[in-house]
C-alpha positions, -999 to 999 in steps of 0.1 A, spaced: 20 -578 -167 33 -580 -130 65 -592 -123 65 -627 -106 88 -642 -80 102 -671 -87 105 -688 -57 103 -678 -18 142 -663 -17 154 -647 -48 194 -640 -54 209 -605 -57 212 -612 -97 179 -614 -98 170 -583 -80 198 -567 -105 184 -579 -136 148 -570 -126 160 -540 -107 144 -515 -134 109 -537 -135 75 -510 -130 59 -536 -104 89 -539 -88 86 -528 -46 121 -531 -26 114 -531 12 140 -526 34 132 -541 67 164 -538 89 157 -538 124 184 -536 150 193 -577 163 176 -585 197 205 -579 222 224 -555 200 242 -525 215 248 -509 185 214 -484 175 215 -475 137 208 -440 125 186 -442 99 198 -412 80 232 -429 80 224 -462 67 229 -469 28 204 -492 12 201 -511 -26 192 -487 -52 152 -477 -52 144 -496 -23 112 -486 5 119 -487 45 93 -507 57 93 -499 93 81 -531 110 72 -510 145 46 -494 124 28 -528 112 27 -540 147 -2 -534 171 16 -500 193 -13 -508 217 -3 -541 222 17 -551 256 40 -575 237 67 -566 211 59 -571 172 22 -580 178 3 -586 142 -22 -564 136 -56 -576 123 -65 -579 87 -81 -545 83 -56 -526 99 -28 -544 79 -48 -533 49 -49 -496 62 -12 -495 64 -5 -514 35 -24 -489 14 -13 -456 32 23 -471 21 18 -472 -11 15 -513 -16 -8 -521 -47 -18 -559 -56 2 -562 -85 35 -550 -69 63 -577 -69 80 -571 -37 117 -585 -26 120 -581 13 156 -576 25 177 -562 58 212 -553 66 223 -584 85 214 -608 53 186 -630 67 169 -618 99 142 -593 101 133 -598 62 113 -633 70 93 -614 96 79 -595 64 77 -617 46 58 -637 63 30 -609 77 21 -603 36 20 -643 33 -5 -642 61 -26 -615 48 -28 -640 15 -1 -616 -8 25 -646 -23 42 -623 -48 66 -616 -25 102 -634 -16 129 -627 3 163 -612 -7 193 -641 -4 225 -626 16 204 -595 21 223 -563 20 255 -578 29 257 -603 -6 246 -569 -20 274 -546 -8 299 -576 -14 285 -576 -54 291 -540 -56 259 -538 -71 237 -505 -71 231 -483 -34 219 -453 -25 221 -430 6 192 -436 29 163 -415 21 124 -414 33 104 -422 -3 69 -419 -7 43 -438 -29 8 -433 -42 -19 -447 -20 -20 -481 -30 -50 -503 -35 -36 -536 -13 -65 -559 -4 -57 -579 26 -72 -619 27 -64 -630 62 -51 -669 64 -57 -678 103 -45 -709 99 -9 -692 96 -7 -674 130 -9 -693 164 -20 -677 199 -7 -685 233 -46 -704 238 -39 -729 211 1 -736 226 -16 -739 257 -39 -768 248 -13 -784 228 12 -791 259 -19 -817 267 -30 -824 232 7 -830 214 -12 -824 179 11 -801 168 52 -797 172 65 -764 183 102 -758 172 116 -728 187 143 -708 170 158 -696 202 192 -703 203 202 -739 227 210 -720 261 180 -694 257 158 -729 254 173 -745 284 176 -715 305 209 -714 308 219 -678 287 198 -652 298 169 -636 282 172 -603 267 146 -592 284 149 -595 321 117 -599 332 109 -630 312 115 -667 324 138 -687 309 131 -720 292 113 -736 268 74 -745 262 70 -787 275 74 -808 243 86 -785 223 121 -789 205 150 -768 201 160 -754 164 181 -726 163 174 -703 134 210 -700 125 208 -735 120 192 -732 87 216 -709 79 245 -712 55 266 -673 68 236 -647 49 223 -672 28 195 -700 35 205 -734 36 195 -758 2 162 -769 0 175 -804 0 192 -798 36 163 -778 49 143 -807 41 166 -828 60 164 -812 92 127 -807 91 126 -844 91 150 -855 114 132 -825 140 99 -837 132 99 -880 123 64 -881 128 54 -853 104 33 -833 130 21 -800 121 45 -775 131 43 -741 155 71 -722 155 81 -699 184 110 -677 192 116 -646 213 89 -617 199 79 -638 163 112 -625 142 133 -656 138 102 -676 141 96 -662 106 127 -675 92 117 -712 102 85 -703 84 104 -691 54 127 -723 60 94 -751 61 81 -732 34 109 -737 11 111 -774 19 72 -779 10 59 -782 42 25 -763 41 11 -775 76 29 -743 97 23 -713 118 38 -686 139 32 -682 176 27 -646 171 33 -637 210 63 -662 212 85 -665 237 79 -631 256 46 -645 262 45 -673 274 77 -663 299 59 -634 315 28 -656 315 24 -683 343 24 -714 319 43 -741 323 79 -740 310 105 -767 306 143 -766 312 
């Protein structure tokens, strides 16, 4: 029988005690942080014992103009396969700065309906600090894998529905930007795109439901769900290219709050776009 997660985040003693598991898939999805200087060499990276480098360039749409686009169902499935993903594999997503790129993942297998999947507390860094099993970066390969994608639309937004919502109000965007990205008054990263914020949407910076590596309590991310959101809207969640988007997914999800989405185009879009911005 498959191994099942127990919840959406799993610790590092529960990777270690299941660390030996047959269904078990560990996915390393490190990218470098949005700003960052620093460009890590693969091939001189460690990672956690038996664990898979999910590249997340290469589940992205390459053809797309903005950064991190989702691909579509089939082609998801395409990849997913060539990688060596199978429907019963248990998979625990993790990256090198604890909780920042692993979400992302996360949250592209929740959308294509796979749930047997969670996301590794502390990340690499809880890990290392364990001393618990690592390895010397290395390319593995998998059997073709039978994945079956089941595409839930209602868990991706696009810059048409954010538009008609600045009239409409129906839904709440929170964007995970930090505060001066959302009121113009840091920089973007990338130069060519506006600052400020979509109108009516609110400010919540990812590291806000952040304790250091870890995620907050569910009783605290509960909390500030509420207090962002009194009138129990469904929620949109935007950021600067849909990675820390994913973490307030991962956030809302943990706290029970089904009604959610990602505006996959984010920030980037709709600051090289001509819509209306706030600041």
């Amino acid at each position: 029988m498959s191994l099942k997660i127990p919840s959406f985040v799993v610790s590092v003693d529960w990777l270690l005690e299941h660390l030996e598991n047959e269904s078990l898939l560990i996915l390393d999805a490190t990218i470098p942080k949005v700003g960052s200087k620093k460009i890590e060499i693969l091939e001189e990276k460690s990672q956690i014992k038996k664990a898979h480098f999910f590249d997340l360039k290469d589940f992205s749409d390459a053809e797309a103009p903005l950064p991190n686009t989702m691909l579509t169902g089939e082609k998801f499935q395409q990849k997913a396969k060539q990688f060596g993903i199978n429907n019963n594999h248990c998979i625990v997503v993790y990256d090198d700065l604890g909780i920042y790129s692993s979400p992302r993942v996360w949250w592209m297998f929740q959308l294509m309906g796979f749930e047997n999947i969670a996301v590794l507390d502390g990340g690499f860094p809880e890990w290392k600090a364990k001393k618990y099993p690592i390895e010397k970066f290395s390319h593995k390969t998998l059997s073709k894998g039978n994945f079956t994608a089941n595409y839930h639309f209602e868990k991706i937004t696009f810059m048409t529905d954010v538009l008609a919502n600045v009239s409409s109000k129906k839904y709440l965007v929170l964007d995970a930007r930090s505060e001066g990205r959302f009121f113009g008054t840091e920089p973007e990263p990338r130069k060519e795109v506006r600052g400020g914020h979509i109108p009516n949407s609110k400010s919540l910076p990812h590291t806000d439901i952040l304790d250091g590596t870890k995620m907050k309590p569910t009783d605290e991310l509960k909390m500030i769900f509420e207090t962002k959101n009194p009138e129990n809207k469904p929620l949109i969640f935007s950021c600067g290219s849909g990675i820390t988007a994913s973490i307030l997914a991962l956030g809302a999800t943990i706290a029970g709050i089904k009604n959610h989405s990602v505006y996959d185009g984010s920030w980037t879009e709709w600051g090289l776009s001509n819509a209306p911005i706030n600041s």
